[in-house]
N, C-alpha and C positions, 0 to 999 in steps of 0.2 A: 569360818563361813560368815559374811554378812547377812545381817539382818535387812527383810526386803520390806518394803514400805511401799504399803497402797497411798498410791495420789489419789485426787480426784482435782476433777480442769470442774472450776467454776464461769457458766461464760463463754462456750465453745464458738470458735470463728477463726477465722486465718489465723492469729498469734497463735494461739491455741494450738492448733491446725501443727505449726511448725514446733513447738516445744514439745508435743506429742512426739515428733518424729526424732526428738532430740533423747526420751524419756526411753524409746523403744533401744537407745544405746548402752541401755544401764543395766546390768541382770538382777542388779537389788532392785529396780522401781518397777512396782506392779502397776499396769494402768486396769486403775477400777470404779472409779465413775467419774459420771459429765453430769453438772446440775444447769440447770438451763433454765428461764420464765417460758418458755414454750418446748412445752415433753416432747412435742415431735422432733425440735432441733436433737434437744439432747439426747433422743434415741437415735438419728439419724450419726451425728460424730460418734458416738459409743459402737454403732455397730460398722460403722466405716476403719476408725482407729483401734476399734479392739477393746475397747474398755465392758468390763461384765454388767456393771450397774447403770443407770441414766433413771433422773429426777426432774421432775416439772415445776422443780421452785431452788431455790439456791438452799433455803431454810432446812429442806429434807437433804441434802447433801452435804451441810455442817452437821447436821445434826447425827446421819449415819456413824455406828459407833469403829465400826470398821476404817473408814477413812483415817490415817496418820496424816499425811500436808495435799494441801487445797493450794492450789495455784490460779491465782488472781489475773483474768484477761479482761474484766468487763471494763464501759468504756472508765473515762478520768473519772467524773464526777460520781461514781458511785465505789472507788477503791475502799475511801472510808468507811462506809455504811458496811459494804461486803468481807473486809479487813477485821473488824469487830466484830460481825458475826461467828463469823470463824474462831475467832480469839477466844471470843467468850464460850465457845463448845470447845476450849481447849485442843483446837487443831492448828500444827503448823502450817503457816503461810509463807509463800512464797507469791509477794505482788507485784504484778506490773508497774511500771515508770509511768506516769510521776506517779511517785507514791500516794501522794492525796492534790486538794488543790491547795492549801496554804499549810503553814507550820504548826497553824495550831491545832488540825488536822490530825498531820503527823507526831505532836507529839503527845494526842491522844493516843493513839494508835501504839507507840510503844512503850507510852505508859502500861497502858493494858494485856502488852507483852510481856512486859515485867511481873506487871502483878498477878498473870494468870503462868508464868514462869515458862511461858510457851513462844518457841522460835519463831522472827519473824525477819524477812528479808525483801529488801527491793528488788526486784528483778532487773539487776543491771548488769547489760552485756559486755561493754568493751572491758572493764576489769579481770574476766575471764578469758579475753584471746590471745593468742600467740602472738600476731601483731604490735598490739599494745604493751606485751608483756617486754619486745624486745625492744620497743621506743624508748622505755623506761629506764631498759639494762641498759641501752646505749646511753642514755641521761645521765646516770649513774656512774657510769665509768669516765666519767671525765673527759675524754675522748673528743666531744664536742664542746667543752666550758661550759661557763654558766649560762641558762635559759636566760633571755632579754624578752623576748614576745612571742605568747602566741595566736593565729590567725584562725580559728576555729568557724567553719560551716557546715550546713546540711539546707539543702532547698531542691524541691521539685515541685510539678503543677499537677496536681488531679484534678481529676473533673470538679467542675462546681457542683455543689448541693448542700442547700441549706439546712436539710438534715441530717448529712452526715457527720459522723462524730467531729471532724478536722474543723467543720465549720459553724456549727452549731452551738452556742455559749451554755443551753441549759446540759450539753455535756462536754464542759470542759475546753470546747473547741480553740483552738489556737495553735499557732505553729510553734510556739515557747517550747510549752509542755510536752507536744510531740515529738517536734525533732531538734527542736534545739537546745532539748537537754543535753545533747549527746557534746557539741562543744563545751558545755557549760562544765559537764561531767571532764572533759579533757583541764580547762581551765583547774579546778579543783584538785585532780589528778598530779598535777606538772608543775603546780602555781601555789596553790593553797587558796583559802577563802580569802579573797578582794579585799584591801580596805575603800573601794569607792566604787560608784557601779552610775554609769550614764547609762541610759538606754532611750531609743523611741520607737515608734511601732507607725505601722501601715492598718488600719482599718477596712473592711471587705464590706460589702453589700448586706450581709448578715449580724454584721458589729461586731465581730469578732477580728481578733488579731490575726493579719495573713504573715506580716510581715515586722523581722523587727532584727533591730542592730543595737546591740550593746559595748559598752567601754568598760573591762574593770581594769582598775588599776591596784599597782602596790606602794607603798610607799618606799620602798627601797627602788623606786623606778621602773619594774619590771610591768609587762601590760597584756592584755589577752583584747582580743577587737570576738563578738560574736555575731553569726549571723543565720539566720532560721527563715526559709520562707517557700510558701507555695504559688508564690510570684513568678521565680525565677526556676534554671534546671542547672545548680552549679554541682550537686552529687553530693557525695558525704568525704569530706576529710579535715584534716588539722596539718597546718604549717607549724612547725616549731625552729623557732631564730635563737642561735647562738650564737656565743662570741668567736667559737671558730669555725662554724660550719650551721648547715639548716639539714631540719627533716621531714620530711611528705608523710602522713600517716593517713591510710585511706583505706575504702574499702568498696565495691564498686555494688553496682546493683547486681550482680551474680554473685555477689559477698565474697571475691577475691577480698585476700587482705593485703597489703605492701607498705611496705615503710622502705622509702628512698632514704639512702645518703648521700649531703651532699658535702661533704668536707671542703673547707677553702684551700685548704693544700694536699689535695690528693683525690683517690679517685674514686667516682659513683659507686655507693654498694645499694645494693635490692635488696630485699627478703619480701617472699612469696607465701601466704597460703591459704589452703583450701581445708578448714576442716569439715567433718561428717556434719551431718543436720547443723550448718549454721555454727555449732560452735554453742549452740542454747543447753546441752547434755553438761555443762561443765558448772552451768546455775545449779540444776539438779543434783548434782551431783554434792555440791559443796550442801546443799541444804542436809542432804542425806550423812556425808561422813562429820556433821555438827551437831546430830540426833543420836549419832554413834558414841560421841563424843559430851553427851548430856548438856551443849549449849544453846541460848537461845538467841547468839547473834554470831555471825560470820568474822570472822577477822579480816577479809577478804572486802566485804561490803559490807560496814557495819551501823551501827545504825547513830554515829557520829556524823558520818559520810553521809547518810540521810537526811540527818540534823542539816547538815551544812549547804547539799543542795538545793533542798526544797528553800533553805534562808535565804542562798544567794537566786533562786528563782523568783522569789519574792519580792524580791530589791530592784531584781531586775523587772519584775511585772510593774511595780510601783511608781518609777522613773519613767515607764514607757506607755502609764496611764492605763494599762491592761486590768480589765476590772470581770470578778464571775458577780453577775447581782444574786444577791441574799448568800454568795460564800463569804465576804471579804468584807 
C-alpha cells in the first residue's frame, strides 16, 4: 500500500488552480492546506479545491507539522525566500520555474537541501510529457541522424499591466524567465549546455524584458536560435533539424501535444496527445515515489539540470542586458 502525503499549495492562484487538479489524480496525495498573505484567498481555494486546512501567512503553513511537500506557485522573485522557508522546517518542495532569479540563488537553495537532507525539485513540465518523451525516443533511435539545430519559441500578448507579474521587474517580470524557459529547457534537453550564448532583448514601457532572441552555440557546430515574447502570438513549439529529416514538437493552448515527423525520405508521421489535468499529476507524482524511495533529488529533474539552467538563463540575461535591480 502506498504511503499518502499531505501537500500543501503555498500561493494559491491559477498555477496552483491547475496542479491541484493534477494532485486530485493521485490516491497517495492528500490535498491539505493552502497558505496564502491574505486568509480570505486561502480559505476561499481550500474550500473551493478541497483542501481541509488554509493559513493567512506562508510561515504558519511550513511551519504545520503535518504538512509532508509544499508546492511553490508564488510569483519569480519570492521562490527563493519561500524555498528556504520550507527547507528549513524541513518540508519537501516542489518549486515553480524559474527556480529563483540567478544562480547564486539557486545554489543556496540546494545547498540547504542538502544539508537539511530534504527533497527539492523544479517544477518542470515538458520532462514529464508523452510528447517530449517521444521526440527524445525518436532522437535516440537514430532514425533521424545527428541533431544540427534547434529552432525553439514560445510568445503571446496579454494585456498590458505594469503590475503584473509578466511585466513588473520588482517581480521578476520578463518573458525569459516566463516562457522562455521552456525553449531554453528544449535546447539543454536535446543539446546540452552551450558553449557560447548571443542574445538581445526588447525593453517595454515598465523596463522590463518583453522580448528577447538568443544564439547558443556548440562548438562542434551544432546551434539552438531562442525566442520568448509578449510582443508577438507565435504559440509554443520547438523545430528540431536533422541530418535526415526534421521535427515539429508542440503543444497548443488547449495543451494538445504533437510531434510531427518529417523524414526526407519517407512519409509524415504524427503523434497525438491529450493527457488528464495538463500532464502537471506526473511532477507529483515523481516528487512522491522519491520520498518512497528516501531521495532528495529526482533523476528525472535533477538538480544538475537546475544548476545548468538557471546558468544558461544567466548568460543569456547577461548578453541581452536583462538586469533585476538589487538581485544581480
Amino acid at each position: 500500500m502506498k504511503k499518502k502525503y499531505k501537500w500543501g499549495i503555498l500561493a494559491p492562484g491559477r498555477m496552483s488552480a491547475k496542479f491541484t487538479k493534477g494532485l486530485k489524480l493521485l490516491d497517495n496525495a492528500e490535498l491539505y492546506a493552502v497558505g496564502s498573505r491574505d486568509a480570505k484567498r486561502a480559505e476561499e481555494f481550500a474550500l473551493e479545491h478541497g483542501f481541509k486546512k488554509h493559513y493567512g501567512s506562508y510561515k504558519e503553513l511550513a511551519e504545520d507539522p503535518e504538512v509532508d511537500i509544499i508546492y511553490i506557485a508564488s510569483p519569480h522573485t519570492f521562490h527563493y525566500e519561500h524555498t528556504m522557508l520550507c527547507l528549513k522546517n524541513r518540508k519537501a518542495v516542489l518549486c515553480e520555474k524559474v527556480f529563483a532569479l540567478n544562480s547564486r540563488e539557486v545554489e543556496e537553495m540546494l545547498g540547504e537541501a542538502e544539508r537539511q537532507k530534504v527533497f527539492l525539485m523544479e517544477a518542470l513540465w515538458p520532462p514529464f510529457q508523452p510528447f517530449y518523451k517521444k521526440a527524445d525516443e525518436i532522437l535516440k533511435s537514430g532514425l533521424m541522424g545527428n541533431l544540427v539545430h534547434i529552432n525553439g519559441y514560445f510568445s503571446f500578448i496579454p494585456p498590458y499591466d505594469p503590475n503584473n507579474r509578466k511585466f513588473n521587474l520588482a517581480l521578476g517580470g520578463c518573458s525569459l524567465h516566463d516562457i522562455g524557459i521552456y525553449p531554453v529547457i528544449d535546447a539543454l534537453t536535446f543539446l546540452g549546455v552551450p558553449d557560447g550564448v548571443k542574445a538581445t532583448a526588447v525593453f517595454g514601457k515598465s523596463k522590463s524584458e518583453e522580448s528577447v532572441s538568443a544564439i547558443l552555440s556548440y562548438n562542434d557546430g551544432r546551434m539552438a536560435t531562442i525566442y520568448s515574447s509578449y510582443r508577438t502570438n507565435v504559440g509554443i513549439g520547438c523545430d528540431l533539424l536533422c541530418e535526415k529529416g526534421n521535427m515539429a514538437v508542440s503543444r497548443g493552448r488547449d495543451m494538445n501535444q504533437r510531434v510531427i515527423v518529417y523524414p526526407h525520405d519517407g512519409e509524415k508521421k504524427e503523434f497525438v496527445y491529450r493527457p488528464d489535468a495538463m500532464g502537471y499529476h506526473w511532477e507529483a507524482e515523481e516528487v512522491m515515489k522519491c520520498l518512497d524511495e528516501g531521495k532528495i533529488e529526482s533523476s528525472i529533474v535533477p538538480h544538475s539540470f537546475s544548476r545548468d539552467l538557471i546558468s544558461t538563463l544567466d548568460r543569456i540575461r547577461y548578453a541581452a542586458g536583462i538586469v533585476f535591480p538589487g538581485r544581480d
